[in-house]
C-alpha positions in Angstrom: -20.7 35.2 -37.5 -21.1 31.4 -37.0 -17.5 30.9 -38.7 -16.1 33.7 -36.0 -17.5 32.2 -33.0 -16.6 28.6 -34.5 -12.8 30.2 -34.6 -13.1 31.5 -31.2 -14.2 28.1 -29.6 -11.4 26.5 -31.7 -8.5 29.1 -30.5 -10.1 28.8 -26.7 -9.4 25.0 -26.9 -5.8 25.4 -28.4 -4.9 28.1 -26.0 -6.3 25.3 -23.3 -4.5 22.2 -24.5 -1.0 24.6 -24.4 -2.3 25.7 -20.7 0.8 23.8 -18.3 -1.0 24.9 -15.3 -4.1 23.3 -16.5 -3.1 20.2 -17.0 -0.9 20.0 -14.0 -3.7 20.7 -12.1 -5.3 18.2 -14.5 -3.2 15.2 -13.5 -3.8 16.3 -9.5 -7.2 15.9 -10.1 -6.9 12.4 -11.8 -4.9 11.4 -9.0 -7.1 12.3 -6.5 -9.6 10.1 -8.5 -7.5 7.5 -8.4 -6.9 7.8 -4.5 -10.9 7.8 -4.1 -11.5 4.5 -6.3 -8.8 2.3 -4.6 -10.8 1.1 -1.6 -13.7 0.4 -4.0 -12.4 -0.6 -7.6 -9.7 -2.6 -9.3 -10.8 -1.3 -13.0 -11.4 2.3 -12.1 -7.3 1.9 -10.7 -5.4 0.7 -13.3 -7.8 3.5 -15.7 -6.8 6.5 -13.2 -3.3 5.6 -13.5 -2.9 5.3 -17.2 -4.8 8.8 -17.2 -2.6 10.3 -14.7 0.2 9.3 -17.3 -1.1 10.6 -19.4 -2.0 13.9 -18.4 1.5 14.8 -17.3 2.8 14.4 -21.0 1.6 17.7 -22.3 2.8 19.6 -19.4 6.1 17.2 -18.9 9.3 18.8 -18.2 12.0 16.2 -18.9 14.8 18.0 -17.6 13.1 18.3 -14.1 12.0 15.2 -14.2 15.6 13.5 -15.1 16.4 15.7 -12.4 13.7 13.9 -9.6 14.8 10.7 -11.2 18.3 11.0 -9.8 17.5 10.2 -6.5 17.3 7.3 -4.5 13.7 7.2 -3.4 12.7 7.7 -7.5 15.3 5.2 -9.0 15.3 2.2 -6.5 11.8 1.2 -7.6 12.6 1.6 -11.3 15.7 -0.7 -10.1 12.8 -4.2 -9.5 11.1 -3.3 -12.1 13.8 -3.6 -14.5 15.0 -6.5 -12.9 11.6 -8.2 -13.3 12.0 -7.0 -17.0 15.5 -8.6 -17.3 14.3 -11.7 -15.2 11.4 -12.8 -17.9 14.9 -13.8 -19.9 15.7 -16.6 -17.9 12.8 -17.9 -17.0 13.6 -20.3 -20.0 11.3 -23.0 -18.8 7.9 -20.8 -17.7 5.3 -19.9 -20.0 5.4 -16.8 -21.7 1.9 -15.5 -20.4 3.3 -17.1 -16.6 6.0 -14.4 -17.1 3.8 -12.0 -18.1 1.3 -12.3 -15.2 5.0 -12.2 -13.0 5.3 -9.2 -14.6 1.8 -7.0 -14.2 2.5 -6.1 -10.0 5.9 -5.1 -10.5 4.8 -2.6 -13.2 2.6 0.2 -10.9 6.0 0.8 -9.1 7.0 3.1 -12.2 4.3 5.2 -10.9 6.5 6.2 -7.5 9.1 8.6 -9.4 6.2 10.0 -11.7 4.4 10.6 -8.4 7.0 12.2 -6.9 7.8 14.7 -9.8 4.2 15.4 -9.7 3.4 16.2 -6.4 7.1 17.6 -6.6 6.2 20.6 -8.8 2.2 20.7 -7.8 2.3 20.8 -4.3 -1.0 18.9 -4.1 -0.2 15.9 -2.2 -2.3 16.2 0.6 -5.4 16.7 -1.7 -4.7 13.2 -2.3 -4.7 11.5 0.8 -7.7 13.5 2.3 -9.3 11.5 -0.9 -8.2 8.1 0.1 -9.1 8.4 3.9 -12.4 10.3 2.9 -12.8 7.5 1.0 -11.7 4.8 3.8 -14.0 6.5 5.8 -17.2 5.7 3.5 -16.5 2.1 3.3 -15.9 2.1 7.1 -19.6 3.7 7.7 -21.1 0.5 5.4 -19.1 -2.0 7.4 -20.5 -0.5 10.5 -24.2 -0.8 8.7 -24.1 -4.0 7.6 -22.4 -5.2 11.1 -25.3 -3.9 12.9 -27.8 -4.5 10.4 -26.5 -8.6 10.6 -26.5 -9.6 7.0 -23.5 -8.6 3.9 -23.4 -8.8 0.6 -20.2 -10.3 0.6 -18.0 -13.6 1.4 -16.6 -11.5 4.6 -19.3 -10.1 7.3 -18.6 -6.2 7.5 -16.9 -6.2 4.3 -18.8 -4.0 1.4 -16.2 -4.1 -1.0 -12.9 -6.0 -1.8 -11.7 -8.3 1.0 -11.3 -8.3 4.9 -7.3 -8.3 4.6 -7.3 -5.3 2.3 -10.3 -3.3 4.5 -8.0 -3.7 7.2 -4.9 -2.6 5.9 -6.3 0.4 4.6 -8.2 1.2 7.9 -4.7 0.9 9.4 -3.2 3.7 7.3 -5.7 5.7 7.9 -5.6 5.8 11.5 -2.1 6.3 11.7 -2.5 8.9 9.0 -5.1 10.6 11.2 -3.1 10.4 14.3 -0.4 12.1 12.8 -2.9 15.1 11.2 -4.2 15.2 14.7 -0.1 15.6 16.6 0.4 18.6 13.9 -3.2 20.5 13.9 -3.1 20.2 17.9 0.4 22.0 17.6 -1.3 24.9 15.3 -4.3 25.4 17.6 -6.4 23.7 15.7 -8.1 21.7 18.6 -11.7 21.4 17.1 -10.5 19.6 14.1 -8.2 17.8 16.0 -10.8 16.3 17.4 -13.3 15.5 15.0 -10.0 13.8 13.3 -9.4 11.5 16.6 -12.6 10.7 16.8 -12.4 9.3 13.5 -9.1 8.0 13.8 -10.9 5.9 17.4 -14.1 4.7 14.7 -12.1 3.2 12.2 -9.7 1.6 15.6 -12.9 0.0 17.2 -14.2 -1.3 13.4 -11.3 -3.1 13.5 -11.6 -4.4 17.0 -15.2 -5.1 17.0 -16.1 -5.8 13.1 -13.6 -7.5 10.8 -9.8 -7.3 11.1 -6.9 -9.1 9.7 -3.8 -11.1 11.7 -1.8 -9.1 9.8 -3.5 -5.9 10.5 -3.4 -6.6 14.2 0.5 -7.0 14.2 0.9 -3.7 12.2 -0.9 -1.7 14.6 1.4 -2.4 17.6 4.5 -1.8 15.3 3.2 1.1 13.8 1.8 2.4 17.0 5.5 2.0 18.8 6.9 4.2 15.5 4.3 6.7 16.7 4.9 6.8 20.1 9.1 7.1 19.3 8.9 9.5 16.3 6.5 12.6 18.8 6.6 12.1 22.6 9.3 12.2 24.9 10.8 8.7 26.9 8.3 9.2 29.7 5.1 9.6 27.2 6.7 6.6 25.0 6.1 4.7 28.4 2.6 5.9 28.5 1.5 5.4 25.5 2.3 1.7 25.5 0.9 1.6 28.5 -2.4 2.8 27.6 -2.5 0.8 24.7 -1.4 -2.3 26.7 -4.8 -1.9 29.0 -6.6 -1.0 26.0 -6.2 -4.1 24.0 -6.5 -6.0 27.7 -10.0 -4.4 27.4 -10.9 -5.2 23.5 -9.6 -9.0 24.2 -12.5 -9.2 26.8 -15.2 -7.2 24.9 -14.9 -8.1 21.7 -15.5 -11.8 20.2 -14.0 -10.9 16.7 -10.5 -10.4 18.5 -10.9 -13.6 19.9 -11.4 -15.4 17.3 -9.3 -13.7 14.8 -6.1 -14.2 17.3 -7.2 -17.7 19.1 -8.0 -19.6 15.3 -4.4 -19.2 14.2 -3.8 -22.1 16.7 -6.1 -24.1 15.5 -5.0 -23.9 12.2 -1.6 -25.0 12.8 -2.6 -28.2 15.0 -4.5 -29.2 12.0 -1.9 -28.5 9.6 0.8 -30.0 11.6 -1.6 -33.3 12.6 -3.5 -34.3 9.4 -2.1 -31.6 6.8 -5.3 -30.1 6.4 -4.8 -27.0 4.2 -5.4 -24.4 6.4 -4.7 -20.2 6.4 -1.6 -20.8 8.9 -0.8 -24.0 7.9 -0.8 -23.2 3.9 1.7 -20.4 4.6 4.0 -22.3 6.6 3.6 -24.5 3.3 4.5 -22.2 0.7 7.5 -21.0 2.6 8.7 -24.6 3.3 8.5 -25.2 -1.2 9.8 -21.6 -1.6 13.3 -21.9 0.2 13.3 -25.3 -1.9 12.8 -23.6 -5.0 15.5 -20.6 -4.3 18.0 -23.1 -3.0 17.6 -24.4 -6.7 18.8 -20.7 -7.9 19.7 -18.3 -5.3 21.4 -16.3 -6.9 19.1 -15.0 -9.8 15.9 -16.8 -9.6 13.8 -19.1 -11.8 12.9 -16.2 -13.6 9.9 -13.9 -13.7 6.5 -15.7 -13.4 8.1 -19.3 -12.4 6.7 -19.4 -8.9 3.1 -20.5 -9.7 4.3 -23.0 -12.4 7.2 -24.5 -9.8 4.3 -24.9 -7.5 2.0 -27.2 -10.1 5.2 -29.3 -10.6 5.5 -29.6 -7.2 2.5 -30.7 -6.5 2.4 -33.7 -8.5 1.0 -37.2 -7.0 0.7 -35.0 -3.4 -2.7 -34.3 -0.9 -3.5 -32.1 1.4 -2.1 -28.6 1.6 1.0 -30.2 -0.1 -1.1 -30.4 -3.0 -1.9 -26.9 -2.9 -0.9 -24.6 -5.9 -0.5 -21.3 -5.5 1.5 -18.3 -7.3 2.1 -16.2 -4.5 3.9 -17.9 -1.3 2.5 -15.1 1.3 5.9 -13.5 1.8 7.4 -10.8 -0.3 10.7 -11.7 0.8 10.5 -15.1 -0.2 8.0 -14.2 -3.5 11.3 -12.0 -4.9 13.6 -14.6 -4.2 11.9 -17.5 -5.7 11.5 -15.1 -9.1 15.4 -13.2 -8.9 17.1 -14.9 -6.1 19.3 -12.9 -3.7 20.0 -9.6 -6.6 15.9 -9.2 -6.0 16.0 -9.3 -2.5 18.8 -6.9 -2.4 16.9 -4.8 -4.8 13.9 -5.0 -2.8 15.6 -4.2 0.6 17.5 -1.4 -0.8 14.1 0.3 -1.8 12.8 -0.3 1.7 15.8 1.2 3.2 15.8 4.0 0.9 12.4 5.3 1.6 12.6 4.5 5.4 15.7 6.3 5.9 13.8 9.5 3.7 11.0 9.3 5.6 12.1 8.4 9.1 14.3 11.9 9.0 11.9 14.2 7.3 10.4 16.0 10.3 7.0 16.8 8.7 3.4 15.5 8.4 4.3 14.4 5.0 7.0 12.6 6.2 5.2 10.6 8.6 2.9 9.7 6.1 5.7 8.2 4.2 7.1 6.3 7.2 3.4 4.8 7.9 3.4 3.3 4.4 6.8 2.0 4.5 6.6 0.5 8.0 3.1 -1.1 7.0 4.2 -2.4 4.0 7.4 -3.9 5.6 5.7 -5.5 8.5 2.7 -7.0 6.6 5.1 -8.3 4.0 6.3 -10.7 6.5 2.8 -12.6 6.2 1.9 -11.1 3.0 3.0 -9.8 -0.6 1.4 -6.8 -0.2 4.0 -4.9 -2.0 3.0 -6.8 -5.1 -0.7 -7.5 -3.9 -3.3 -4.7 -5.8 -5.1 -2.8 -3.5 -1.9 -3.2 -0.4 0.5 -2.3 -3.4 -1.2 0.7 -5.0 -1.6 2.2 -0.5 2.1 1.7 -0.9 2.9 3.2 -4.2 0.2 6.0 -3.4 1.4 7.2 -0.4 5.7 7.0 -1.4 4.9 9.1 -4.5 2.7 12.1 -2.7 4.8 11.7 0.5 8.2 11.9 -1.2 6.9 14.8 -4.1 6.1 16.7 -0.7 9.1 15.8 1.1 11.7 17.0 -1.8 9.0 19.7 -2.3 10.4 21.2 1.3 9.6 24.8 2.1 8.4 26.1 -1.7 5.0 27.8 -1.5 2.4 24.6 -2.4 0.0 25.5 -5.1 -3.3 25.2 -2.5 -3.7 23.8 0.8 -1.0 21.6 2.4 0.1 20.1 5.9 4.0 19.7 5.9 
């Protein structure tokens, strides 16, 4: 009898590990893991997403995924990667682990065609970003604790986990993720959740009025807030939307001293970059751009090679004070971080992937589609201050939300195994 039942178990498990659907599901499930641990964790990340690999092997379908592959949105990110493959070749001069490290942020963007194939053939995307603003949403409750309870436990007041740049970046998505669930449910009847989604959408607005914001966060916001106002209202509520938000921010400048400070310290930091060279946030970047377009005008056509840009910056800094003595390996500007490593083909490459998923997004009429766009717009604007599409936590919201948005998107009318907004 025990040999039977020992059989059984054994055949159940086989017949489980052959089970397509299971581990489809399966790989949802890891991904919606990996969406909850991304405000929180960098370890719990980069585990999720080797897991989500490799639960799509046994259930892997290589002709539909060639198939996926084909198209733009899947193979322009493959495209920089490979090219920061091919660029650790010529960075002849650059230590091997240099190129290495070069290497590592390029890598998750293989994850945007798996994504897509994924969500693709599951249907399941929208699990996946209720997880990372459910998420979002906890960490935003223990910035509002510890801002009323006056004490943190990190470097950044109202920051529980991570840092104040990434908090606000994801609070950002989230409330134009929201804003968009709540345009969709209010045209379905749904008013009640459509309201308890706005009023969440208005928390996570004033914790980044009152609490902790970035200067990057607070020039996304009006960007991404004209994209809103364009993409669902007419000419006339275009004009009143602005207008709104133009008395609203009139009214946060007065109330809240966090504003103030966030917007009026950029000033100072230039006058004491500019006057003594002091080596401050503004003045730093303006820095690293200043050495970048020195060491691109050196090779602008292919780079110095994957990895060079922190070892160009030691040389530089040789015999140098001040914040021209700074070393750094990421000049604050994606733009300018590509071009230092594979000169104008990276840029290209990179643009071309913006472009691609803009122009997928921006004409998909469909929550899904919006989501896209509010990723791509984000990224593309904070980019300009930032290198968030190589950053972790600002890279992953951006690699996250093009694979589930553009696996719904290509997904189109087909039935969704469960519950889905398009």
């Amino acid at each position: 009898m025990a040999g039977t039942a020992s059989h059984s178990q054994a055949g159940f498990l086989l017949r489980a590990l052959r089970d397509r659907n299971a581990w489809i599901r399966t790989a949802d499930v890891v991904a919606v893991l990996l969406a909850l641990s991304l405000p929180w964790s960098t370890s719990l990340v980069a585990i999720f997403a080797v897991a989500f690999v490799v639960c799509l092997i046994p259930a892997f379908d290589k002709n539909l995924f060639l198939q996926s592959l084909k198209r733009p949105a899947s193979i322009a990110p493959v495209a920089l990667f490979a090219l920061a493959v091919i660029g650790m070749a010529w960075a002849s001069d650059i230590p091997w682990a240099a190129r290495l490290h070069g290497f590592g942020p390029v890598a998750k963007l293989l994850l945007i065609p798996l994504l897509i194939y994924q969500i693709e053939r599951s249907g399941r995307g929208l699990w996946i970003v209720a997880a990372f603003v459910l998420s979002c949403s906890v960490v935003m409750v223990l910035s509002w604790y510890l801002y009323f309870a006056g004490f943190t436990w990190s470097y950044w007041p109202g920051v529980p986990v991570k840092n104040y740049i990434a908090q606000s970046q994801e609070f950002t998505f989230c409330i134009f993720a929201l804003f968009g669930a709540v345009i969709l449910l209010l045209e379905k009847g749904e008013t009640k959740i459509a309201y308890g989604l706005a009023a969440l959408a208005a928390i996570f607005t004033a914790n980044l009025l009152f609490v902790v914001s970035s200067r990057t966060a607070l020039i996304c916001a009006p960007i991404l807030l004209t994209v809103f106002a364009f993409r669902h209202f007419s000419r006339n509520g275009v004009l009143l939307t602005l207008l709104l938000a133009c008395v609203a921010a009139a009214v946060a400048w007065t109330m809240s001293p966090e504003l103030r400070t966030r917007v009026s310290y950029g000033f100072g930091e230039l006058k004491g970059y500019e006057e003594q060279n002091l080596p401050t946030s503004t003045g730093l970047r303006l820095e690293y751009w200043k050495k970048s377009m020195k060491f691109i005008e050196a090779a602008p056509l292919f780079g110095n090679g994957t990895g060079s840009i922190r070892t160009l910056f030691e040389r530089d800094a040789v015999g140098k004070t001040g914040a021209s003595a700074e070393v750094i390996g990421n000049p604050h500007n994606q733009t300018l971080n590509v071009a230092v490593q594979w000169g104008l083909l990276g840029v290209v490459a990179l643009y071309v992937m913006w472009v691609v998923h803009l122009r997928l997004f921006a004409t998909a009429d469909s929550f899904a589609g919006w989501i896209g766009l509010v990723a791509v717009v984000e990224n593309i604007a904070s980019s300009i201050f930032n290198s968030h599409l190589f950053d972790f936590t600002e890279g992953w919201l951006y690699v996250l939300a093009i694979g589930i948005a553009g696996g719904m998107v290509f997904r189109g009318g087909k039935q969704p195994a469960g519950w889905a907004l398009r």
